[in-house]
N, CA, C and O atoms as a CHARMM CRD file, in Angstrom:
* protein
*
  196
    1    1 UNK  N    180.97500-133.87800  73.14500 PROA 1      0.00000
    2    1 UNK  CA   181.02600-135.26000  72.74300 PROA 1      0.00000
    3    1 UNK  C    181.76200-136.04300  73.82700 PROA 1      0.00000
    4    1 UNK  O    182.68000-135.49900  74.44000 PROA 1      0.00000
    5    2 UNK  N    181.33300-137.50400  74.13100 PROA 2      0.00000
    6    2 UNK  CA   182.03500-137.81200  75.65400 PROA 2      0.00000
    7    2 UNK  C    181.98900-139.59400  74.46100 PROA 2      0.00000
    8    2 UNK  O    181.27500-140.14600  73.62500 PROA 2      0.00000
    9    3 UNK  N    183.08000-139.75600  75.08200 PROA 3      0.00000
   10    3 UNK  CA   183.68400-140.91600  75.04000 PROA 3      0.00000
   11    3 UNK  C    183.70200-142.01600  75.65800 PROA 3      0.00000
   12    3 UNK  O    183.64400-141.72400  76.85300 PROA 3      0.00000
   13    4 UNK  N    183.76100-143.43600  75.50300 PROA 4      0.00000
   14    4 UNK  CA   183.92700-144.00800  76.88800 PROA 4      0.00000
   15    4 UNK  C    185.41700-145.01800  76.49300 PROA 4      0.00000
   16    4 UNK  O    185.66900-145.38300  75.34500 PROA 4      0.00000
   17    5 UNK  N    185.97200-145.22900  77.26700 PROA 5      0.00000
   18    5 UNK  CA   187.12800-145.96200  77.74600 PROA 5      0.00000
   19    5 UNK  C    187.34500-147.13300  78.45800 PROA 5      0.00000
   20    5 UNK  O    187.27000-147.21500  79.68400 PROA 5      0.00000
   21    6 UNK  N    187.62500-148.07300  77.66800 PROA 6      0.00000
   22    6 UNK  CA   187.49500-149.50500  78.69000 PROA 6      0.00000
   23    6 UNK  C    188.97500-149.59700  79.80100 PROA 6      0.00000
   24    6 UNK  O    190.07800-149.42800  79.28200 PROA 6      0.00000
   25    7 UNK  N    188.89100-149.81800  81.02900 PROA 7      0.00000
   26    7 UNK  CA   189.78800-150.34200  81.24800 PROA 7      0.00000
   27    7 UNK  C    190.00300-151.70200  81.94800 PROA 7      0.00000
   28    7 UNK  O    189.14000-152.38400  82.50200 PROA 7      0.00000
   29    8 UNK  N    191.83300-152.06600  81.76700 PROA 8      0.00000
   30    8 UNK  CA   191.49100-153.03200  83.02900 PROA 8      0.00000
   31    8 UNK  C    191.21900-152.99900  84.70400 PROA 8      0.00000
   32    8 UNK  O    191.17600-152.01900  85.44700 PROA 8      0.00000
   33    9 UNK  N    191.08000-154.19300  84.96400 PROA 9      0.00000
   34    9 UNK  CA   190.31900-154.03200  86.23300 PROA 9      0.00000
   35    9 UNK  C    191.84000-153.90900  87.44400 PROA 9      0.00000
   36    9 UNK  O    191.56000-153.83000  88.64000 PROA 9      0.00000
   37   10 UNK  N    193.42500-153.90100  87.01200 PROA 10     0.00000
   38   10 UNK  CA   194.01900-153.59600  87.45900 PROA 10     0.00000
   39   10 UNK  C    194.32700-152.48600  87.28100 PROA 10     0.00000
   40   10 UNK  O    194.57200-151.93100  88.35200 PROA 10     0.00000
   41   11 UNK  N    194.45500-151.78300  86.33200 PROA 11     0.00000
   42   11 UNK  CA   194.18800-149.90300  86.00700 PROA 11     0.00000
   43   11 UNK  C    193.55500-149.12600  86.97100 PROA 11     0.00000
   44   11 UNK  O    194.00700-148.28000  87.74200 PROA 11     0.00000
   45   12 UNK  N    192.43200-149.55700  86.79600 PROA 12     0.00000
   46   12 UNK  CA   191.25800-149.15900  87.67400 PROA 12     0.00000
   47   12 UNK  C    191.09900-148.76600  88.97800 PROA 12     0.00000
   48   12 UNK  O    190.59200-147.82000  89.58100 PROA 12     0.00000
   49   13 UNK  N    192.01600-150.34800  89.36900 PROA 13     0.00000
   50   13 UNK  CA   192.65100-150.33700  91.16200 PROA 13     0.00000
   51   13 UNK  C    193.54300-149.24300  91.34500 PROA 13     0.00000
   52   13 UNK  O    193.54400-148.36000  92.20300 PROA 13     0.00000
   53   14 UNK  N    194.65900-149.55900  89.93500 PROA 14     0.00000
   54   14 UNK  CA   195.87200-148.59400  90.55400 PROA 14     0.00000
   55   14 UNK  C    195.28900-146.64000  90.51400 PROA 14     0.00000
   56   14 UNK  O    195.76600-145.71700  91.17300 PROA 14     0.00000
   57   15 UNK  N    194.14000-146.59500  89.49000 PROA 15     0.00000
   58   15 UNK  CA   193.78500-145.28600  89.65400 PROA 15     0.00000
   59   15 UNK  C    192.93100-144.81700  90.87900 PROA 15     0.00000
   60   15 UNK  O    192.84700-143.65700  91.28400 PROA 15     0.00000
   61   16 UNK  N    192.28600-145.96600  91.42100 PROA 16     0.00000
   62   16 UNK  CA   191.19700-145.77900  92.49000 PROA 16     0.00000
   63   16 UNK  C    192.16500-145.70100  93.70300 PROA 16     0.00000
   64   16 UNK  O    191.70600-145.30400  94.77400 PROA 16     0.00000
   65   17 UNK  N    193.60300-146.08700  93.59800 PROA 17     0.00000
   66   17 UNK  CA   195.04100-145.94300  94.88300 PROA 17     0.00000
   67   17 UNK  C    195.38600-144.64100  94.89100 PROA 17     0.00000
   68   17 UNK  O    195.80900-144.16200  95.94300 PROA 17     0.00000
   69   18 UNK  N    195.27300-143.86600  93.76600 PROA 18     0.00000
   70   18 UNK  CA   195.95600-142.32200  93.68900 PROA 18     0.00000
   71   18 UNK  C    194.93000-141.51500  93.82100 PROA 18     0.00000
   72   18 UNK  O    194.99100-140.65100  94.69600 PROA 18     0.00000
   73   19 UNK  N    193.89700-141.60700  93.07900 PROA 19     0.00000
   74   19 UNK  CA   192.70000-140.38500  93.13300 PROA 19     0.00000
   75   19 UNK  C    191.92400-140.05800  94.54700 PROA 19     0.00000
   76   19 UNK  O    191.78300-140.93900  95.39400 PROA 19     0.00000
   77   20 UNK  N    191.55300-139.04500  94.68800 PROA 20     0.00000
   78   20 UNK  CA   191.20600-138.47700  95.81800 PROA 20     0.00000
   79   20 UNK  C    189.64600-138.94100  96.10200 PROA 20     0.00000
   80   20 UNK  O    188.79200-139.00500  95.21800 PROA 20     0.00000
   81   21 UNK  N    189.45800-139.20900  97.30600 PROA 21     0.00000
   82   21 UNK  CA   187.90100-140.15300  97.61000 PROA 21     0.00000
   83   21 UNK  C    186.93600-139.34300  96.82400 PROA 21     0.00000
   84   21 UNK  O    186.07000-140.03300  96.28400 PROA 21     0.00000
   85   22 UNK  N    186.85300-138.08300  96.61600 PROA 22     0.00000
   86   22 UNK  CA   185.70400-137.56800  95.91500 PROA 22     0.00000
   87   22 UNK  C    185.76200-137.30100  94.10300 PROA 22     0.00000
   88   22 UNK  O    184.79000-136.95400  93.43200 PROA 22     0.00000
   89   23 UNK  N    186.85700-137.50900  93.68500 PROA 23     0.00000
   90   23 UNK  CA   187.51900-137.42600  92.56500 PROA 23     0.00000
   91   23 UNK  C    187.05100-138.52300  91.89600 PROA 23     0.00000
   92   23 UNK  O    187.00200-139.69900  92.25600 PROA 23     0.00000
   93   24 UNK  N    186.58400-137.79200  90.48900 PROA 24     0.00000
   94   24 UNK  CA   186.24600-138.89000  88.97500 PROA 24     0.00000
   95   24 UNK  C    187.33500-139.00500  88.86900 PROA 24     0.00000
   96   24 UNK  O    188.33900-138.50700  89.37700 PROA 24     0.00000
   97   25 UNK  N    186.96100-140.18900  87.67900 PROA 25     0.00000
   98   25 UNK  CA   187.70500-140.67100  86.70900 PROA 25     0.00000
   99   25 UNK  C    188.34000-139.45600  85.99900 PROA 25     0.00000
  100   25 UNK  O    189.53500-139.16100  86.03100 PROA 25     0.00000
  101   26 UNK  N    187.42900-138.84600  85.40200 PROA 26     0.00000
  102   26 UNK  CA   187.63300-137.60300  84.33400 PROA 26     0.00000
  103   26 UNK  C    188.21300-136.68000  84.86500 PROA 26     0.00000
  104   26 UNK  O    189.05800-136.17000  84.12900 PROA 26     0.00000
  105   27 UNK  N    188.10300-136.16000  86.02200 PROA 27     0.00000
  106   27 UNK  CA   189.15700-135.14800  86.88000 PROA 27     0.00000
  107   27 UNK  C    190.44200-135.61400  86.65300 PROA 27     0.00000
  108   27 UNK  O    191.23900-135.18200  85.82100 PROA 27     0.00000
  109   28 UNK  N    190.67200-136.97000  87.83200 PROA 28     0.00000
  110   28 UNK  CA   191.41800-137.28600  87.75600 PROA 28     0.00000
  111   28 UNK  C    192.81100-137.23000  86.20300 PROA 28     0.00000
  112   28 UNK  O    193.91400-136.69300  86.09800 PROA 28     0.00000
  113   29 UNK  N    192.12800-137.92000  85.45200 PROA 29     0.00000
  114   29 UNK  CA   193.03700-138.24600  83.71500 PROA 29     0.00000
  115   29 UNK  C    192.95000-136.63300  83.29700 PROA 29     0.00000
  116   29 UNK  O    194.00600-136.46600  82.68700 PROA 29     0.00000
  117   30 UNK  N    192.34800-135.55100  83.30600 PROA 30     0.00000
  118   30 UNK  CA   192.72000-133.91500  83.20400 PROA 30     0.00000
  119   30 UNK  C    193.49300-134.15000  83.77300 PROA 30     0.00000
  120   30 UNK  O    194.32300-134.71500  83.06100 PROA 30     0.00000
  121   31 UNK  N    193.89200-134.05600  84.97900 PROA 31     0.00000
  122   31 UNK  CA   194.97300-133.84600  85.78500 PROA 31     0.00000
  123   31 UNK  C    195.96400-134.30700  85.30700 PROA 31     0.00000
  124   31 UNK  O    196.86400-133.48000  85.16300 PROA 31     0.00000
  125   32 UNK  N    196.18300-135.30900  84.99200 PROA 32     0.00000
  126   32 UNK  CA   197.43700-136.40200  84.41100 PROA 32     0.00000
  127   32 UNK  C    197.74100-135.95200  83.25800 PROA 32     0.00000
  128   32 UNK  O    198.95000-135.99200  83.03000 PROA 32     0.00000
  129   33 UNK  N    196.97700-135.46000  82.28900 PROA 33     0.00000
  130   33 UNK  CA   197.13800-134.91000  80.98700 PROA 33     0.00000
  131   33 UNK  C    197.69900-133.60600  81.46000 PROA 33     0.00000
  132   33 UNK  O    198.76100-133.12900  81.05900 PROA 33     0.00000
  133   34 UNK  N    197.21400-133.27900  81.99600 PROA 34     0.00000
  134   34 UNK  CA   197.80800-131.37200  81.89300 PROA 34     0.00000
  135   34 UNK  C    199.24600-131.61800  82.80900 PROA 34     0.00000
  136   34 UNK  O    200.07700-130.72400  82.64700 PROA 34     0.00000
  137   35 UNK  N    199.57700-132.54600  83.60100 PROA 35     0.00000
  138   35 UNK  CA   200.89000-132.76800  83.87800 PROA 35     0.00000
  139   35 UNK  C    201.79700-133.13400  83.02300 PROA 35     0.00000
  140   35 UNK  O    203.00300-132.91500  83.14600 PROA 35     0.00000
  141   36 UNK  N    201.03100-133.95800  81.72400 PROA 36     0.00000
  142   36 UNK  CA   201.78300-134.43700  81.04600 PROA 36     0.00000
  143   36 UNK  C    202.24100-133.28000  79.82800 PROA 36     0.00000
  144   36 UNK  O    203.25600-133.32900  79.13400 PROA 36     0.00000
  145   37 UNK  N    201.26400-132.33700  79.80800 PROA 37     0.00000
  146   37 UNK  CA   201.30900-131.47600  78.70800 PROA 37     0.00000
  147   37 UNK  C    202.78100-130.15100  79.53400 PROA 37     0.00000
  148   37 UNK  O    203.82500-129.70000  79.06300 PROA 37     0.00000
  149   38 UNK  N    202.04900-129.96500  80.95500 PROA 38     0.00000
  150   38 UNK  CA   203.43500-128.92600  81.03500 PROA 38     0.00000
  151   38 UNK  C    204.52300-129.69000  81.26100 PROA 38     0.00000
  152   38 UNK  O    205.56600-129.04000  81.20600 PROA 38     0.00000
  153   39 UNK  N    204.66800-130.96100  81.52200 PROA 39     0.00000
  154   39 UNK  CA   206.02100-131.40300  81.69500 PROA 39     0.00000
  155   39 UNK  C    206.91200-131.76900  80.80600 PROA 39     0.00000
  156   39 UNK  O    208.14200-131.81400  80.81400 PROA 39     0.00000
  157   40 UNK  N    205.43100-132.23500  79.40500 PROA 40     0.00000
  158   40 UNK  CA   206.10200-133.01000  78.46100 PROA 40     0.00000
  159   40 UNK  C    206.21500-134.01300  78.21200 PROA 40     0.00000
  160   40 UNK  O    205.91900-134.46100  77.10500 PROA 40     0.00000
  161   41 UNK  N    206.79100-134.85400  79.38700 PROA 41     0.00000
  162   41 UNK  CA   206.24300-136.34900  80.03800 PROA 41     0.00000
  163   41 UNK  C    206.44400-136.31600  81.21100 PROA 41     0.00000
  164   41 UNK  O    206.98000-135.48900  81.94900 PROA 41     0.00000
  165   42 UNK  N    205.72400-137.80400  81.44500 PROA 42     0.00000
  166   42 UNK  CA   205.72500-138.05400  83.19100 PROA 42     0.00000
  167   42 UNK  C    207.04200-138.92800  83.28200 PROA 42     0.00000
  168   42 UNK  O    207.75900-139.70100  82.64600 PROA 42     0.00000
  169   43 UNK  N    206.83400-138.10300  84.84400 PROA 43     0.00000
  170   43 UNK  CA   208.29200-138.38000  85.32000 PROA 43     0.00000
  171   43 UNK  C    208.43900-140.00100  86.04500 PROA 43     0.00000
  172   43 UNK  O    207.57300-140.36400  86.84100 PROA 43     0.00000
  173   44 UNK  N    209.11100-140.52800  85.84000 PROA 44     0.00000
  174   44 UNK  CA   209.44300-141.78400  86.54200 PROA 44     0.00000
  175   44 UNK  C    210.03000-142.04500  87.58400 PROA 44     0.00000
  176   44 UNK  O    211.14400-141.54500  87.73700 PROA 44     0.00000
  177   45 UNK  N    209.40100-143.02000  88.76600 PROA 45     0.00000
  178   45 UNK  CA   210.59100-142.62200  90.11000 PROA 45     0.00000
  179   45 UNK  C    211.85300-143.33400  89.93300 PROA 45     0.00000
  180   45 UNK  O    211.90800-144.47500  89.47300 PROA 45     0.00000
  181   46 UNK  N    213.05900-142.52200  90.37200 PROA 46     0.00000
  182   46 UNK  CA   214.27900-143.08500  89.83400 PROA 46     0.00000
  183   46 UNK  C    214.70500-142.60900  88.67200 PROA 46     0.00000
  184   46 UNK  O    215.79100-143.01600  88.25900 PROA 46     0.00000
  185   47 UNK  N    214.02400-141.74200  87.97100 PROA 47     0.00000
  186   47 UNK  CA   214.47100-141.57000  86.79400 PROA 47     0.00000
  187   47 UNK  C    215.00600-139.77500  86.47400 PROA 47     0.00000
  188   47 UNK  O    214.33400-138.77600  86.73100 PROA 47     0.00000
  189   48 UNK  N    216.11900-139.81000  85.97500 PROA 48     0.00000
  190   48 UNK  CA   216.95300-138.37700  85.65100 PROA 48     0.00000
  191   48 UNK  C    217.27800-138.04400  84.81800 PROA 48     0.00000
  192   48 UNK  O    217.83600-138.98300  84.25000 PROA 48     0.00000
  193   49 UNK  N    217.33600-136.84100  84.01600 PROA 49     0.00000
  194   49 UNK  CA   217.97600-136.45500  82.60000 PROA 49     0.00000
  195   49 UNK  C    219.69300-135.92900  83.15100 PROA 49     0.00000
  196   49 UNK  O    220.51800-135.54800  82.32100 PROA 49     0.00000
């Protein structure tokens, strides 16, 4: 089952700044999820426990 996801058109930019020239959308957000899943959350720059 596939989904679709609106975003904004500044989202979009800032994801099309990080992802790799041959890299989906959908790669990409796996990736971010499974960082988020072993980390727990994402980390913030500047930011410390």
């Amino acid at each position: 089952m596939s989904h679709t996801i609106e975003l904004s058109d500044e989202l979009s930019e800032r994801i099309e700044a990080h992802k790799e020239d041959d890299e989906s959308y959908e790669a990409f957000i796996e990736e971010l999820v499974s960082v988020y899943e072993t980390e727990g959350a994402f980390l913030q720059e500047g930011y410390s426990e």
